[in-house]
C-alpha positions in Angstrom: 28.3 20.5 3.4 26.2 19.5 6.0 22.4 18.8 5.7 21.7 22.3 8.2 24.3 24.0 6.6 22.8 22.9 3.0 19.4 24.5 4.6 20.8 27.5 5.5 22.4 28.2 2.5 18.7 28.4 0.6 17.4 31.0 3.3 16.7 34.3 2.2 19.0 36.7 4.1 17.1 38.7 6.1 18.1 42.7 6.6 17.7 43.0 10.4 17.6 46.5 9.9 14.1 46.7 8.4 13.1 44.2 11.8 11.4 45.8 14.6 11.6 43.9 18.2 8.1 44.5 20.8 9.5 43.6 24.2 6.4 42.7 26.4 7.8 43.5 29.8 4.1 44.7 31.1 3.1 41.5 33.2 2.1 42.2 36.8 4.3 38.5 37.8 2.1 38.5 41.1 3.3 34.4 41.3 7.0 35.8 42.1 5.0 37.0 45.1 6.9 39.9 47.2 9.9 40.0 44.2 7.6 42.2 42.5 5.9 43.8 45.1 7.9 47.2 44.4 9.6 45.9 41.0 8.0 44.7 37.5 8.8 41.1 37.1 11.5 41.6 34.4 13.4 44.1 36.6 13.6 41.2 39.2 17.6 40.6 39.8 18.9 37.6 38.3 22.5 36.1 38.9 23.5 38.5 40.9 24.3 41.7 38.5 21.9 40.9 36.4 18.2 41.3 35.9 15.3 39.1 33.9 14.9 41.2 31.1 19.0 41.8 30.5 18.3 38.0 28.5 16.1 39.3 26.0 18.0 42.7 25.1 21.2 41.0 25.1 19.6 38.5 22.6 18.3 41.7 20.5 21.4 43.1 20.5 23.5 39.9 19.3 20.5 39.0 16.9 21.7 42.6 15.4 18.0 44.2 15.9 18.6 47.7 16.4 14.5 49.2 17.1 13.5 47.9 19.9 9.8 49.0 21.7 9.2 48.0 25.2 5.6 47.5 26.5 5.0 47.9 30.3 2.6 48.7 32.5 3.0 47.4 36.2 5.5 49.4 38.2 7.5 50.5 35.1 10.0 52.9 36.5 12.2 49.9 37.7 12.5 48.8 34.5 12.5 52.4 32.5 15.9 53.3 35.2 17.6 49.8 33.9 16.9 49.9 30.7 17.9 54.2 30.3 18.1 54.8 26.7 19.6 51.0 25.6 23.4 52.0 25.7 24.3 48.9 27.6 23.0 46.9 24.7 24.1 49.1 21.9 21.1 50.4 21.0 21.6 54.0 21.1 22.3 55.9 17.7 21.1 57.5 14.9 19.0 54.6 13.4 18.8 52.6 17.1 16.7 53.0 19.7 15.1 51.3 22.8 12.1 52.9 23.7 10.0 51.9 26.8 6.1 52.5 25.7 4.1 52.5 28.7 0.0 52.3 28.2 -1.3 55.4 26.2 -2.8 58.0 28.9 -5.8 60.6 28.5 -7.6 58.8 25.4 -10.3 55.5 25.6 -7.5 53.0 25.5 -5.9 54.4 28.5 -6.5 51.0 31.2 -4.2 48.3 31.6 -3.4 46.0 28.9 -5.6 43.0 28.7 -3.5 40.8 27.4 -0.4 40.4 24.8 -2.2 41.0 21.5 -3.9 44.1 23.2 -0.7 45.7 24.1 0.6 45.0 20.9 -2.7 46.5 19.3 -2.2 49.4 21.0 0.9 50.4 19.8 0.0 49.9 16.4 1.2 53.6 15.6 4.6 52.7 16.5 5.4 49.7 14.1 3.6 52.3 11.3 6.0 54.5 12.1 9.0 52.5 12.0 7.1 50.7 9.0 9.3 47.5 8.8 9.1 44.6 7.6 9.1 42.0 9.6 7.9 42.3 13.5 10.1 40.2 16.3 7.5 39.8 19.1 9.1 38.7 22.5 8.8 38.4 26.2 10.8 40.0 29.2 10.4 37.0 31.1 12.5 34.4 30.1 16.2 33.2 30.8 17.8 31.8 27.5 20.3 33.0 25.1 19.1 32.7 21.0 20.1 34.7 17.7 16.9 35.4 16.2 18.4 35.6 12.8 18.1 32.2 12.1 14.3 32.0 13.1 13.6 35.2 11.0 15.5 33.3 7.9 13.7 30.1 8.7 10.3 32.5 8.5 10.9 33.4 5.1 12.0 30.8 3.9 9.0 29.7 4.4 6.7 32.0 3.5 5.0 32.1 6.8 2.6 34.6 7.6 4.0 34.0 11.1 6.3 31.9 13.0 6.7 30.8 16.6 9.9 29.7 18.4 8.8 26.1 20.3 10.6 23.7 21.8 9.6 20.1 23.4 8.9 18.8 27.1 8.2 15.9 28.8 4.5 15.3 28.3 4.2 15.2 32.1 5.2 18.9 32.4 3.4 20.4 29.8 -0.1 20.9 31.2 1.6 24.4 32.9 2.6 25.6 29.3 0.7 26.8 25.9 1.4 23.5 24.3 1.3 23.5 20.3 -0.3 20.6 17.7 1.9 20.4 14.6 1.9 18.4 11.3 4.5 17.1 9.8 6.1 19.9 7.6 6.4 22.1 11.2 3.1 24.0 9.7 0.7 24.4 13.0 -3.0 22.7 13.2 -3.6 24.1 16.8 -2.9 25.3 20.1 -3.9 23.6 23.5 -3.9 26.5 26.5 -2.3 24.7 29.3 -3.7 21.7 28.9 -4.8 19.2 31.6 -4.3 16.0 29.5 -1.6 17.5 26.5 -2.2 16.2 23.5 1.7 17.8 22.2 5.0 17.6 23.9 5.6 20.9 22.2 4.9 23.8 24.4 5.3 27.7 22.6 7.8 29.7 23.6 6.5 33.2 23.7 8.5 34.3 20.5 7.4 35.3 17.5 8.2 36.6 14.5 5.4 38.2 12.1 5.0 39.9 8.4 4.3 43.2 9.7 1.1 43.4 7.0 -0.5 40.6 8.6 0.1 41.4 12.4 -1.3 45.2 11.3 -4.2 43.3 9.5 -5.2 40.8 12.0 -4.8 42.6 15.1 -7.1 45.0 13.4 -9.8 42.0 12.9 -9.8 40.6 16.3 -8.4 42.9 18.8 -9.6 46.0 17.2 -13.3 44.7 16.6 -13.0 43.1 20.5 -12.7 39.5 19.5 -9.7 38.8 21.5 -6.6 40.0 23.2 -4.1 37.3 22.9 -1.9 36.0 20.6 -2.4 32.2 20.9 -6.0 32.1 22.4 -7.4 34.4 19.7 -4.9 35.7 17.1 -3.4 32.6 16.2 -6.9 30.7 16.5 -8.1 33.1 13.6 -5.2 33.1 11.4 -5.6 29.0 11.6 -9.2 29.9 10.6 -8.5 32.0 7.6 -5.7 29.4 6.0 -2.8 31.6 7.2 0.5 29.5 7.7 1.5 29.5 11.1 5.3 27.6 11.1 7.1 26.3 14.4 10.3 27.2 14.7 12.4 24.1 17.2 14.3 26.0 19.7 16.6 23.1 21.8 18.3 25.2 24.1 18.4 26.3 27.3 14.6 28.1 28.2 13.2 29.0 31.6 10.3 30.9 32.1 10.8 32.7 35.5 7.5 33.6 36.5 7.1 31.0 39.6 9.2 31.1 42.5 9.9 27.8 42.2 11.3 28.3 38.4 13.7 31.2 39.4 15.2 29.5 42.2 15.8 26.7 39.8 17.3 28.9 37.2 19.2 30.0 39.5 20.5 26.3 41.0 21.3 25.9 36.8 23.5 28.5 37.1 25.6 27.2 39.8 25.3 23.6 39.6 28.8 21.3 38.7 27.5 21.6 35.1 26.2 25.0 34.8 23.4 25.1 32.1 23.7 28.5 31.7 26.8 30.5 30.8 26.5 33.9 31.2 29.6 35.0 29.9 29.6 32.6 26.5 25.4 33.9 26.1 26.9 37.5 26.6 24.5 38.8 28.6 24.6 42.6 28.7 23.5 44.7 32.0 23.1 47.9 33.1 26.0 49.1 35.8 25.3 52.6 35.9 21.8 53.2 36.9 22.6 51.9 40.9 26.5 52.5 40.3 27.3 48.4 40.8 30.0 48.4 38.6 31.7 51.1 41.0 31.9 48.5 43.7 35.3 47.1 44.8 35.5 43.4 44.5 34.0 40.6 46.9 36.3 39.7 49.8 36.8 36.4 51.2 38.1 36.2 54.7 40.4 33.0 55.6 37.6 31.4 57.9 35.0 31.0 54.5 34.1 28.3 53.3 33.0 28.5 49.7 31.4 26.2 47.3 30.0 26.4 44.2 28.4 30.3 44.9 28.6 33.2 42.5 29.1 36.2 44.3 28.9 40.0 43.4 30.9 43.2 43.9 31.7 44.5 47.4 30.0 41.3 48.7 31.9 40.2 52.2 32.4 36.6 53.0 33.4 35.1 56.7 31.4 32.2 57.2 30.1 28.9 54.9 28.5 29.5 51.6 26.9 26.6 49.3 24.9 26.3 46.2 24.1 30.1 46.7 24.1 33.0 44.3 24.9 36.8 46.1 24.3 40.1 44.5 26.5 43.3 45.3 27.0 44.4 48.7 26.1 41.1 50.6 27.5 40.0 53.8 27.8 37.2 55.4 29.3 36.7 59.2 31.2 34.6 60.7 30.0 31.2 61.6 26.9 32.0 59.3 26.2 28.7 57.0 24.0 29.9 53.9 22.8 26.9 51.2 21.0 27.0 48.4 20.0 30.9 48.6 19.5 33.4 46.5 20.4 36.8 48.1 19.4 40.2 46.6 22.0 43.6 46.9 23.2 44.9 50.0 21.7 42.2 52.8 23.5 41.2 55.6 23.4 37.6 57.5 24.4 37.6 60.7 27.0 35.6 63.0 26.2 32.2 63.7 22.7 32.7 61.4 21.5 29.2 59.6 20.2 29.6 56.1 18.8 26.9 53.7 16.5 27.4 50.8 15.6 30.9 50.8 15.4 34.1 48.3 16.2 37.2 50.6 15.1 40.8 48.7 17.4 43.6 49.0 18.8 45.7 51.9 17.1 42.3 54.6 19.1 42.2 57.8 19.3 38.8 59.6 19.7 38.9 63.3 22.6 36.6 64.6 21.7 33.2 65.3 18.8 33.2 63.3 17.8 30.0 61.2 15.4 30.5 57.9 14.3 27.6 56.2 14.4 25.1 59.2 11.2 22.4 59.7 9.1 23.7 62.2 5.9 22.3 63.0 3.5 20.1 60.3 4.1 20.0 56.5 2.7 22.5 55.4 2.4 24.5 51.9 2.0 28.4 52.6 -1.3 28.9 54.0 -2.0 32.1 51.9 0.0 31.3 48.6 -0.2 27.7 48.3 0.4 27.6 44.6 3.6 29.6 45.3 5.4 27.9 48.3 4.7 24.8 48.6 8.3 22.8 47.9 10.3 24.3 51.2 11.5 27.6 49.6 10.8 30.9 52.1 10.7 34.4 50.3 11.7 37.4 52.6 10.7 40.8 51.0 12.7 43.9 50.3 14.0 45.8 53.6 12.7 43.2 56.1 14.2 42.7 59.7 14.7 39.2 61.1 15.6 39.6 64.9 18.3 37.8 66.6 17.7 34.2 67.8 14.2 33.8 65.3 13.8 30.4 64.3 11.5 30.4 60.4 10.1 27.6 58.8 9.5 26.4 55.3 7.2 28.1 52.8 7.0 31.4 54.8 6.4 34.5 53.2 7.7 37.9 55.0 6.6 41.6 53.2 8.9 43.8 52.5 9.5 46.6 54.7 8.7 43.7 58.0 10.2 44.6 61.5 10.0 41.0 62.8 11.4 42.5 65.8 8.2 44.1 66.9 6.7 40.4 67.0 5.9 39.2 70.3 7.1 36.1 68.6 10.3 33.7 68.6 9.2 31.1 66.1 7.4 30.8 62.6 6.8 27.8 61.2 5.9 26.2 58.1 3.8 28.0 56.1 2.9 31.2 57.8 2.5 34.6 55.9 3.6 37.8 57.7 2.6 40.8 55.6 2.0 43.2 58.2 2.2 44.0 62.4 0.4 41.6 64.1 -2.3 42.1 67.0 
């Protein structure tokens, strides 16, 4: 017997049934920039069929978790149609459920969430009335594929008041991250908040697990008497202070947090790339067919004159021209003597004949005029004059319905708004950097 499976066998089994999941899916994810301008971030499409949060409830389901609550707030009827009642994750039933718990209306705690621990707070009536045992607390954000059995095992094995899934970075990259200071038994001493010099390589994960008493009881002390509202600023911080144990939980697998449009494009380039690092069908990730009928779709057509590499494409998609490095949802076409690389394209887009395409997430239902090129180098280096912190490595975002006229030529780091007629532009060029967000002049 191995030295894990020696561990293992001196967990205490946990009873998933008495283990309530919180979903926070209530983030307005304005650094995904027009993705989310009609959509809450983990309703963004991922992978084609898929969408953000589809990672987490697939990893509730397999984790055998059947109560799961899901806080939102921004925009939440994108997600509410997706998720329906949970049947695509098994999580309909007598004792299953997957409820979506939007902010509390026509009482004093009716605003917007202020932060994790605040939503939680305020949906302290629902864990009392499911009254379990131990609380799974997780985001809606993140692409990665875990059993949380093991971690809840690992949690009471330990006798931890509460436990948090971490895993470990480059020092270099952690300043964008929660990063977490641990002794040597895995028991935490403290928490930097996106640090400018990190003192840890180990950055938290946004997943926790808690005693249910304790999350009641603390939440209660600092959220309830207005001493904080999230969980690794201010909960954690005062469970440190009162001598509660606090255990990390090392998570070496596969973990993206998709909030940046730099990080989902990257995710996405994982997916695709000679040695995919993430494998959607060994993860299992479940979805939700029936709520825009995708799964009704006849398959993706491939004409003799493509030229495909490396792409994943969806149902009812239509290929004719030259497709690299790209991932296509449902519905997407792509003309003859078109040349699309590295793109992510949402549902139902079209790319017109002889159009040139490199580096660029296209929202659904965008028509590209022939002979158009997105993505080329026009002009000075330049990051995106408006969003700067969101474009500034080459990509160009085009929102949700947008028109790009026959012939345009757009540069790097652009940002288009959904809905954008670019045909009413007095305009043939764009270059690097430019925002258009609405008519001109």
């Amino acid at each position: 017997m191995s030295a894990t499976e020696k561990q293992r066998s001196n967990w205490r089994t946990v009873d998933v049934r008495d283990t309530l999941a919180l979903l926070l899916a209530g983030g307005v994810g304005s650094r995904l920039n027009v993705l989310v301008r009609r959509r809450a971030k983990p309703a963004v499409p991922f992978g084609g069929i898929y969408r953000i949060v589809d990672f987490t409830l697939s990893n509730i389901q397999k984790s055998g978790i059947e109560r799961v609550g899901i806080l939102t707030q921004y925009l939440p009827y994108s997600l509410s149609d997706h998720v329906g009642r949970g049947e695509a994750w098994g999580l309909t039933g007598r004792h299953r459920e997957a409820r979506i718990l939007p902010p509390h209306t026509g009482t004093s705690h009716s605003d917007w969430y202020k932060g994790t621990a605040d939503a939680v707070y305020r949906n302290l009536s629902y864990i009392r009335r499911h009254n379990p045992s131990l609380v799974v607390i997780v985001s809606g954000d993140h692409i990665y594929s875990m059993d949380y059995t093991p971690m809840l095992e690992y949690h009471l094995d330990r006798g931890a008041a509460a436990t948090l899934a971490i895993q470990k970075f480059p020092l270099e990259e952690c300043s964008s991250f929660g990063t977490v200071l641990l002794n040597d038994d895995m028991s935490v001493r403290g928490f930097d908040e996106k640090p400018a010099v990190p003192r840890s390589p180990w950055i938290s994960l946004g997943i926790y697990v808690f005693r249910r008493d304790i999350l009641e009881a603390r939440l209660e002390e600092v959220t309830g008497a207005g001493g904080g509202v999230d969980f690794a600023r201010h909960i954690f911080a005062n469970m440190l202070e009162r001598g509660d144990r606090l255990i990390a939980y090392p998570f070496q697998d596969y973990w993206q947090d998709v909030g940046t449009l730099q990080a989902y494009f990257d995710a996405h380039m994982d997916l695709i790339s000679d040695r995919p690092r993430i494998d959607l069908a060994k993860w299992g990730v479940r979805t939700n067919l029936e709520a825009k009928r995708y799964g009704d779709r006849g398959p993706a057509y491939c004409a003799s004159t493509a030229d495909i590499h490396r792409v994943r494409i969806g149902r009812g998609s239509r290929i004719y021209g030259q497709v690299e490095s790209s991932v296509l949802s449902s519905g997407v076409v792509i003309e003859d003597g078109a040349e699309v690389k590295e793109c992510v394209i949402f549902h139902d887009t079209r790319i017109g004949q002889g159009a040139k395409l490199h580096r660029v997430i296209i929202d659904k239902n965008v028509t590209v005029g022939r002979r158009a090129q997105i993505g080329c180098d026009i002009g000075r280096d330049q990051s995106n004059v408006k969003y700067p912190d969101q474009l500034n490595s080459g990509l160009t975002v085009i929102g949700k319905g947008a028109v790009i006229p026959p012939e345009m030529s757009i540069g790097k780091n652009v940002c288009i708004g959904p809905e954008m007629d670019l045909t009413s532009l007095d305009r043939e060029t764009l270059e690097n950097g430019e925002t258009i967000e609405e008519k001109e002049g």
